[in-house]
N, C-alpha and C positions, 0 to 999 in steps of 0.2 A: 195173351200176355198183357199183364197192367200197364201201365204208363211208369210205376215204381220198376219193376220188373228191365224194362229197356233201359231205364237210366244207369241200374246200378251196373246189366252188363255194358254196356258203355263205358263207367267209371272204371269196372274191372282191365277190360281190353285199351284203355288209357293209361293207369297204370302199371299195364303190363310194358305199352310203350315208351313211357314215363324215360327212361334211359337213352333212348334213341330218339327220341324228343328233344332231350338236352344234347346231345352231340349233335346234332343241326344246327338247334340256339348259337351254342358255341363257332361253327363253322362260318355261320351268318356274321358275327361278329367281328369278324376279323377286317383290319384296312387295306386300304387301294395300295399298300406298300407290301403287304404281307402275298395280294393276289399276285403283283408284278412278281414279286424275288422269287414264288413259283413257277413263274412264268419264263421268268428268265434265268430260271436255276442260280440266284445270287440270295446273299444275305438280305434278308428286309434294313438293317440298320446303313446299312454301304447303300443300297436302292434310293434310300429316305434321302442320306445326304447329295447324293448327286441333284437329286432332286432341288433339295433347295441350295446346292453351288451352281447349277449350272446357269440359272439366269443372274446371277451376279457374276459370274465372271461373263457372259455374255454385254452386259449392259457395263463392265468395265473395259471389254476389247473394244465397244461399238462407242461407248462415249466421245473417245480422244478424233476416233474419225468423223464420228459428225461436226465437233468441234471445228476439225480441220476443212471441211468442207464448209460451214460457213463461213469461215473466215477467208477462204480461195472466193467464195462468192461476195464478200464484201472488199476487198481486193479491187474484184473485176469489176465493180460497182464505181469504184473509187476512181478505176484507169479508163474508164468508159464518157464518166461526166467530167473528166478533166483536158 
């Protein structure tokens, strides 16, 4: 067998896969929101947004107490050097 001979069965046995090629492609593409709502039997667009609520409401439960604890620590500051 020639070197032309391999190639074209190659090309042949390629597009025979050609189908199943592209449904890989496809599979591979998909985002880290589509793998979880698999994962966790939920909708990808529900997944997405908790996603991006949950560290805003986290950094709006956590602000007011940091707040308050600096201010107990400037307080204590205050009644220390007085």
């Amino acid at each position: 067998m020639g070197r032309r001979e391999v190639l074209r069965e190659r090309g042949i046995v390629l597009s025979r896969e050609l189908p199943r090629l592209a449904e890989v492609e496809a599979v591979s593409q998909d985002s880290i929101y589509a793998f979880m709502a698999r994962l966790f039997k939920a909708e990808e667009d529900a997944l997405r947004f908790f996603v991006y609520v949950i560290p805003a409401c986290l950094y709006d439960i956590l602000a007011p107490f940091a707040l308050s604890v600096v201010l107990l620590l400037i307080d204590r500051r205050r009644v220390q050097n007085a």
